[in-house]
C-alpha positions as CSV (number, residue, x, y, z in Angstrom):
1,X,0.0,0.0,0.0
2,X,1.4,3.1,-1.1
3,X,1.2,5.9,2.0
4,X,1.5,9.5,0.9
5,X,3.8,10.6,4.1
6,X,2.9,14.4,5.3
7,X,3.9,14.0,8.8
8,X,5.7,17.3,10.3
9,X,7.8,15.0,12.4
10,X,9.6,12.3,12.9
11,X,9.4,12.9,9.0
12,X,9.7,10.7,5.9
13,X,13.2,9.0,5.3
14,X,14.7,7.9,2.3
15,X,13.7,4.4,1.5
16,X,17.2,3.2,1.1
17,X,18.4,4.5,4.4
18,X,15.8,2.7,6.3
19,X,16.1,-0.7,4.2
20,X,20.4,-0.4,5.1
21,X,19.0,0.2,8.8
22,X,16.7,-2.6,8.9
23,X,19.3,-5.1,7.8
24,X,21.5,-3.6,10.4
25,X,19.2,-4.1,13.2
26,X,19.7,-7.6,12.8
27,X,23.5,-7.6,11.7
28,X,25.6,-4.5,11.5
29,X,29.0,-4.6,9.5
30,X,29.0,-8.9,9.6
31,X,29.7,-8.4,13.0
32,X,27.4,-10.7,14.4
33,X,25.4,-8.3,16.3
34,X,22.9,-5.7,15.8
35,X,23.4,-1.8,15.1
36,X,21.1,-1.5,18.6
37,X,23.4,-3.6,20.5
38,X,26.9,-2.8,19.9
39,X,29.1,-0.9,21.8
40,X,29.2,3.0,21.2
41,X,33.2,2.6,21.3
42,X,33.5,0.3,19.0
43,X,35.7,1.2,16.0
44,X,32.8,0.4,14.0
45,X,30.6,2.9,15.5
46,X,33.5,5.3,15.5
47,X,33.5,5.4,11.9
48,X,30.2,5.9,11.8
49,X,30.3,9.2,13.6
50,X,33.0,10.2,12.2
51,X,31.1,9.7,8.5
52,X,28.6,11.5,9.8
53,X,30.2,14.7,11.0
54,X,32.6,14.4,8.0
55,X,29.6,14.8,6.1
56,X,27.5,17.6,7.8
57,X,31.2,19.4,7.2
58,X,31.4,18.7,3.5
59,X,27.6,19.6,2.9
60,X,27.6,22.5,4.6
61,X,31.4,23.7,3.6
62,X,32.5,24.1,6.7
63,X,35.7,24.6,8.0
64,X,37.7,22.6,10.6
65,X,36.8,25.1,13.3
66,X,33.3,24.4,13.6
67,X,33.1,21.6,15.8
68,X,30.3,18.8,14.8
69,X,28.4,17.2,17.8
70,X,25.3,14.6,17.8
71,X,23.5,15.5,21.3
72,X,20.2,14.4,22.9
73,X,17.1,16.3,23.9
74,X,15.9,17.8,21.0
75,X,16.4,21.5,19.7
76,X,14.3,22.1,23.1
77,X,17.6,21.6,24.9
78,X,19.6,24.0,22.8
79,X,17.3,26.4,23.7
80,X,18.8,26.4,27.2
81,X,22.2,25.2,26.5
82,X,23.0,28.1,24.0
83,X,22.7,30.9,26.7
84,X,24.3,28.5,29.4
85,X,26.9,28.9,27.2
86,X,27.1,32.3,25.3
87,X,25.0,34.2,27.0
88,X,26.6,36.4,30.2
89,X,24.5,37.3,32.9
90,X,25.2,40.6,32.3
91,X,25.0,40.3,28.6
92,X,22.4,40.6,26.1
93,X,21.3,38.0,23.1
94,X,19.2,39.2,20.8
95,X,16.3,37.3,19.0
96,X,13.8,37.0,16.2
97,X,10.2,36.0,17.2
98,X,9.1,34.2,14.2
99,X,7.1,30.9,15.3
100,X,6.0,28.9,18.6
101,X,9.7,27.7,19.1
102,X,11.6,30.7,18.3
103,X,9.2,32.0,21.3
104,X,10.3,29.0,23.3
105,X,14.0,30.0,23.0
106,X,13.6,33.1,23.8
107,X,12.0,32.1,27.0
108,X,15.0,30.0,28.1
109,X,17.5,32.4,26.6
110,X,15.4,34.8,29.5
111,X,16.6,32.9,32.7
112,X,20.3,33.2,31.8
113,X,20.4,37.2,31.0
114,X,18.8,40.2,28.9
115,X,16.8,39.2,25.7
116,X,16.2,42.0,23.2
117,X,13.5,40.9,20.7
118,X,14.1,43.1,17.7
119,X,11.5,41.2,15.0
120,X,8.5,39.4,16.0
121,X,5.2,38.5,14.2
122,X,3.6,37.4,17.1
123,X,0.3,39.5,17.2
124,X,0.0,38.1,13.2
125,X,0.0,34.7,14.1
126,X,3.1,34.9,13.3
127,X,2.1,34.5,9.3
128,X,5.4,36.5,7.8
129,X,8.9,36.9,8.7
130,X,9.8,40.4,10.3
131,X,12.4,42.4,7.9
132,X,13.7,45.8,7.7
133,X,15.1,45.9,11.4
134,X,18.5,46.4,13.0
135,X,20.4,43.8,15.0
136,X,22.4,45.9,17.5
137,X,26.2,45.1,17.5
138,X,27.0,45.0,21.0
139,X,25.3,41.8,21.7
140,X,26.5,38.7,22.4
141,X,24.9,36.7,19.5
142,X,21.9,36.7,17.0
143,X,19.7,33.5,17.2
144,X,16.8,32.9,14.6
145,X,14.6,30.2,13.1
146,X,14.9,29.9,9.6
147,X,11.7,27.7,9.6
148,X,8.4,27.8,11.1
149,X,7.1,24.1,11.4
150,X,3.5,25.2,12.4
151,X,2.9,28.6,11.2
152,X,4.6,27.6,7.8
153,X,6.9,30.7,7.3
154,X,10.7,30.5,6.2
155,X,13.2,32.6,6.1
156,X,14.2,32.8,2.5
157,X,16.9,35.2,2.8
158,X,19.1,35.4,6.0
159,X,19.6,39.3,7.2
160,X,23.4,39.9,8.0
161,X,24.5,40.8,11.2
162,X,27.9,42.0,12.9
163,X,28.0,39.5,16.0
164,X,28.1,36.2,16.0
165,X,24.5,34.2,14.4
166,X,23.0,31.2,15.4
167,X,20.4,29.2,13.8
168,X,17.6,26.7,15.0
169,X,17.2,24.9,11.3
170,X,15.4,21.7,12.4
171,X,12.8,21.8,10.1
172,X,14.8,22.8,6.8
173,X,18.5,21.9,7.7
174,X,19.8,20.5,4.4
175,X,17.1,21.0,2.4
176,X,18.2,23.7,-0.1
177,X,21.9,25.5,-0.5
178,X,22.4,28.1,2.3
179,X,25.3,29.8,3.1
180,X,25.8,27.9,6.5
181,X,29.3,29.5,7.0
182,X,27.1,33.0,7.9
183,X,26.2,31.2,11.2
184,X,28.8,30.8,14.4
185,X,26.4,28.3,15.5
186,X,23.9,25.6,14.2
187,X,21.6,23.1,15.5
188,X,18.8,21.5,14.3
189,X,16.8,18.2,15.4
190,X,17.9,15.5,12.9
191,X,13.7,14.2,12.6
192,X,12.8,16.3,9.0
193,X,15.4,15.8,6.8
194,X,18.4,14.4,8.6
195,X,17.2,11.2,9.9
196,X,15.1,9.7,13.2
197,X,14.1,11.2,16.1
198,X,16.6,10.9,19.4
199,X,19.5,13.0,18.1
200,X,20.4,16.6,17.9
201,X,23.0,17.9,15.6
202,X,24.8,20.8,16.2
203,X,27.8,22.9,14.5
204,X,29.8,25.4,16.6
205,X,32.5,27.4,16.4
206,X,34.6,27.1,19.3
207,X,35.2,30.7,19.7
208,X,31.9,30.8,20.7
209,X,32.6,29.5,24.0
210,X,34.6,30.1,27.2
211,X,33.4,33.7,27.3
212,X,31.0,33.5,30.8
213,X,31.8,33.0,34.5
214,X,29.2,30.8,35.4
215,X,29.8,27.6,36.6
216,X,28.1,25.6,33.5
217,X,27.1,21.8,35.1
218,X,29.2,19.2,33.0
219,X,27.0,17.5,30.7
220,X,25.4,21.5,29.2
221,X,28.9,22.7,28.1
222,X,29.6,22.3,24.5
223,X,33.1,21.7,25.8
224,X,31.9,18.8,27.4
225,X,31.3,16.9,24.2
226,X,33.8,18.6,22.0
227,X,36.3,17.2,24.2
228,X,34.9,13.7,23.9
229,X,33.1,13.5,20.5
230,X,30.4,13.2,21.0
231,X,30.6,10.4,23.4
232,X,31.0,11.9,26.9
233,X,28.2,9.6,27.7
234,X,26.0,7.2,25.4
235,X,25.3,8.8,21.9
236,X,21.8,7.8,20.5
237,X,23.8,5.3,18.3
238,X,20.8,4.4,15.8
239,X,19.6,7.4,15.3
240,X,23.0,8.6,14.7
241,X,23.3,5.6,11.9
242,X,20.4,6.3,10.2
243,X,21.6,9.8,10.2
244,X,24.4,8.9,8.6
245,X,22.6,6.9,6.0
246,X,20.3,9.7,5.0
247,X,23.5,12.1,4.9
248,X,24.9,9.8,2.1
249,X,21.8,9.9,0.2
250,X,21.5,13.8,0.8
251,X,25.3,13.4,-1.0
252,X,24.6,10.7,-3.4
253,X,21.3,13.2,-4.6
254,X,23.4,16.8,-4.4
255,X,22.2,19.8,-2.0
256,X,21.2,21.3,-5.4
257,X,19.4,18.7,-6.7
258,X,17.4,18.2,-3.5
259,X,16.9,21.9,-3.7
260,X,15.7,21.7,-6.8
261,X,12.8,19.0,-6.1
262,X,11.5,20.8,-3.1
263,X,11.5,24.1,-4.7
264,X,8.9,22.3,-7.2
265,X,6.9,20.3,-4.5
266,X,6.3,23.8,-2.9
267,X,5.7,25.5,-6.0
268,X,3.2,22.4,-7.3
269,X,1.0,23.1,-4.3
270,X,1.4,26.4,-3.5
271,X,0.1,26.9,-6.9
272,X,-3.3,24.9,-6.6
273,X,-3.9,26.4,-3.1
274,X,-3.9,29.7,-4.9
275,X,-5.8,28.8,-8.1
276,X,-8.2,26.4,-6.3
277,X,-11.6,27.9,-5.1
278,X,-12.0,26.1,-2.1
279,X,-8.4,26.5,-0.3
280,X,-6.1,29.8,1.0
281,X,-3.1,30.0,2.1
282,X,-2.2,31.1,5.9
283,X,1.1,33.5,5.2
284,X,2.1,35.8,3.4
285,X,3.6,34.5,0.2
286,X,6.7,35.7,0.0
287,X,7.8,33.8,3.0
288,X,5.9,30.5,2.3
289,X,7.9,27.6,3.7
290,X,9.2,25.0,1.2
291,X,8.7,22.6,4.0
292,X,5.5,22.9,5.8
293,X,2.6,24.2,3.5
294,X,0.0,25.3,5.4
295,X,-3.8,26.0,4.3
296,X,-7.7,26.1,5.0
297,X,-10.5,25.7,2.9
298,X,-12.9,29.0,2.9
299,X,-15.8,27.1,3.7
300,X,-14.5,25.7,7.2
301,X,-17.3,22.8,7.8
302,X,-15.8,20.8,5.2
303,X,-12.2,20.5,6.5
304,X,-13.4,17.2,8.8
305,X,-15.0,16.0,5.4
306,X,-11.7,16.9,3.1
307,X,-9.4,15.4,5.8
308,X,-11.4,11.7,5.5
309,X,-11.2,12.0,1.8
310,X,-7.3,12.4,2.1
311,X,-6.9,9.4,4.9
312,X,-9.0,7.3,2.4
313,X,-6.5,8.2,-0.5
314,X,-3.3,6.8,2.2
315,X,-2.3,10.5,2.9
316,X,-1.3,10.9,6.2
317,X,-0.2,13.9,8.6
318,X,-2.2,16.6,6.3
319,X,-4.3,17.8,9.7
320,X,-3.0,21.8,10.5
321,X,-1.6,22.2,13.9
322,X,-3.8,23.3,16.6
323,X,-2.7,27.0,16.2
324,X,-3.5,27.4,13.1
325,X,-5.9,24.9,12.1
326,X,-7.1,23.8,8.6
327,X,-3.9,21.7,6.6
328,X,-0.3,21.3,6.6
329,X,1.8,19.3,4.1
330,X,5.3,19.1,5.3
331,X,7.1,18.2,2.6
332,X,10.7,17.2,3.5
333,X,13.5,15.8,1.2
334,X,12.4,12.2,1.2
335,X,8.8,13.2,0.3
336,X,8.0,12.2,-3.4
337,X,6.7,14.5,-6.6
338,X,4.2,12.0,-6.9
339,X,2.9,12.7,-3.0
340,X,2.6,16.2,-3.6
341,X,0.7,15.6,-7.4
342,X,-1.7,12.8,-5.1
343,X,-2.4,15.7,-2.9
344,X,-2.9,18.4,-5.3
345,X,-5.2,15.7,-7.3
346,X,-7.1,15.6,-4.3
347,X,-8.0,18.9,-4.0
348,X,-8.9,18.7,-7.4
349,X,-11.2,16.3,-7.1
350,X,-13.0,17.5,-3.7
351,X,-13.7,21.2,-6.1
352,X,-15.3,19.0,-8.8
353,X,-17.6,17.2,-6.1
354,X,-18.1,19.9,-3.4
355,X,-17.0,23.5,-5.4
C-alpha cells in the first residue's frame, strides 16, 4: 500500500536508508550483532560518527573550526544550553520572534540574561517573517529560526549581522543551498530531513565559547562533548546511523538537486492552493515555507470532510496544527513529486464534487 507521508515530524526518510538500517538491526557490518546492540566505542561505531560529521562538514562547507556534535534532547535543549553557554549574565542575546519555538528559545535564553526581541510576528499569528530591522552590535549573539514548522513561514533570505548568528534549522536543515558559514552556530533536530528522532546535531565554532563565569554543570557545556566527541556519555547510536545513512543519500542526490525537487513540490502546491476555489493560504507568500505548507478551505465545515477523503486516498499527517488549524503538508526531502501531485489531485477532485 502506497502511503502519501505528510507527517511534520519524525518525517519521511529515504527508503534506502531505512532498508540499510533494517538489515543492520539484525546484523551490522557482519559483526554478528545488531546496530542496537553494539558498543558505542567500537571502532565500528567510531566510523560511523565520524562519517557522519565528515559529512554535515562537506555539505555545509565548513571549516575545521566548527566543531560537529550529535547530542540528545531535541532543539528544546539548545534552547537552554545556547545561553548556558554564550550568554553572560550581564549580557544581552538578541532574537527574532518568528514561530512557537523561536518564542520557546527566547523564553529559556530569559533565565540566563537580557533578551532583546528586535522582529517578531507574534500579534499576526506569526504569518510573515519580520524584515527591515537592525540587530544591534553590541550583543553577544543573533539566534533565529529559519523555519516555522506550524505557522509555515521560512526565512528565504538570512539578514546579515555583525555579531556572531545562530540558527535553529530543524525543520529545513539541508534541504536547499544556504550559506551555512554566515552562522557561528547551528543546531537542528535531525527528525525532517536528517534522519530519526533521538538525536540533535549541532555545528559550533569554538570561539563561541569560554566567554562566561558561570559555573556551566558538566554534561550542558559544549566543551563537554567537544572534548569527547560526542561520546561523553552514550550517543543515540541508531539514530546517529540512520543519520548517517540519510547524509549519504543527501550526498549521493546533491544539495542542489534536493533543492531543486523541493522548490517544485512547494511550487506544485502552493500553486493549486492559490488557483483552487476552495483553499487559501495562511502567510504571506513571500515567505511560504518549502517545507510545511500550510492551508484552510474557505468554507471551514468541510475541512473534517476533506481530511477523510485524504486518509481514504493513504495520505497521512495533512491535519494543520492546533494553532492554526485547517492543513499542513510538510514536505521534506524524502517526500516524493508523486505525494505532492496525489495531494494536489485531491484537491482537485473534492472542487469538482463539493465546489
Amino acid at each position: 500500500m502506497k502511503v502519501h507521508n505528510f507527517n511534520a515530524g519524525p518525517a519521511i526518510l529515504p527508503q534506502e536508508a531505512v532498508q540499510e538500517a533494517a538489515k543492520a538491526v539484525l546484523d551490522f557490518n557482519n559483526s554478528g550483532m545488531g546496530i542496537l546492540e553494539i558498543s558505542h566505542r567500537s571502532k565500528d561505531f567510531i566510523a560511523v560518527m565520524d562519517e557522519a560529521s565528515a559529512l554535515i562538514k562537506e555539505l555545509c562547507g565548513l571549516s575545521d573550526e566548527y566543531k560537529v556534535l550529535f547530542l540528545q534532547g531535541g532543539a528544546s535543549t539548545q534552547f537552554m544550553m545556547l545561553p548556558y553557554n554564550c550568554l553572560p549574565q550581564d549580557g544581552t542575546a538578541v532574537y527574532s520572534d518568528t514561530g512557537t519555538w523561536a518564542n520557546k528559545a527566547i523564553k529559556e535564553a530569559k533565565l540566563f540574561g537580557n533578551v532583546n526581541v528586535v522582529a517578531s510576528s507574534k500579534d499576526s499569528n506569526y504569518s510573515f517573517i519580520p524584515k527591515g530591522y537592525e540587530v544591534p552590535n553590541d550583543a553577544a549573539y543573533f539566534h533565529l529560526t529559519t523555519n516555522n514548522t506550524i505557522y509555515g513561514t521560512q526565512y528565504q533570505d538570512i539578514p546579515s549581522a555583525s555579531i556572531p548568528m545562530v540558527a535553529d534549522m530543524s525543520s529545513d536543515f539541508l534541504s536547499r543551498r544556504r550559506d551555512f558559514s554566515q552562522f557561528d552556530m547551528i543546531y537542528a533536530g535531525a527528525q525532517k530531513n536528517v534522519g530519526p528522532a533521538g538525536s540533535t546535531i549541532v555545528m559550533i565554532k569554538e570561539s563561541m565559547l569560554g566567554k562566561v563565569n558561570r559555573t556551566i554543570p558538566t554534561m550542558i557545556d559544549y566543551r563537554t562533548h567537544i572534548k569527547d566527541g560526542s561520546m561523553f556519555n552514550t550517543p543515540p547510536v541508531f539514530s546517529i546511523y540512520v543519520a548517517m545513512l540519510t547524509l549519504r543519500w543527501i550526498k549521493k542526490t546533491g544539495l542542489e538537486n534536493i533543492e531543486r525537487t523541493n522548490l517544485e513540490k512547494a511550487t506544485m502546491l502552493y500553486n493549486e492552493i492559490d488557483r483552487n476555489s476552495m483553499f487559501k493560504g495562511t502567510t504571506a507568500v513571500e515567505d511560504r515555507s518549502w517545507m510545511n505548507v500550510n492551508f484552510v478551505m474557505n468554507n471551514p465545515e468541510l475541512e473534517d470532510e476533506f481530511k477523510k477523503y485524504a486518509k481514504e486516498l493513504n495520505m497521512i499527517g495533512i491535519a494543520g496544527h492546533r494553532s492554526v488549524g485547517g492543513f499542513r503538508a510538510s514536505l521534506y526531502n524524502a517526500l516524493s513529486i508523486d505525494s505532492v501531485k496525489a495531494l494536489v489531485e485531491a484537491m482537485q477532485e473534492f472542487e469538482r464534487r463539493k465546489g
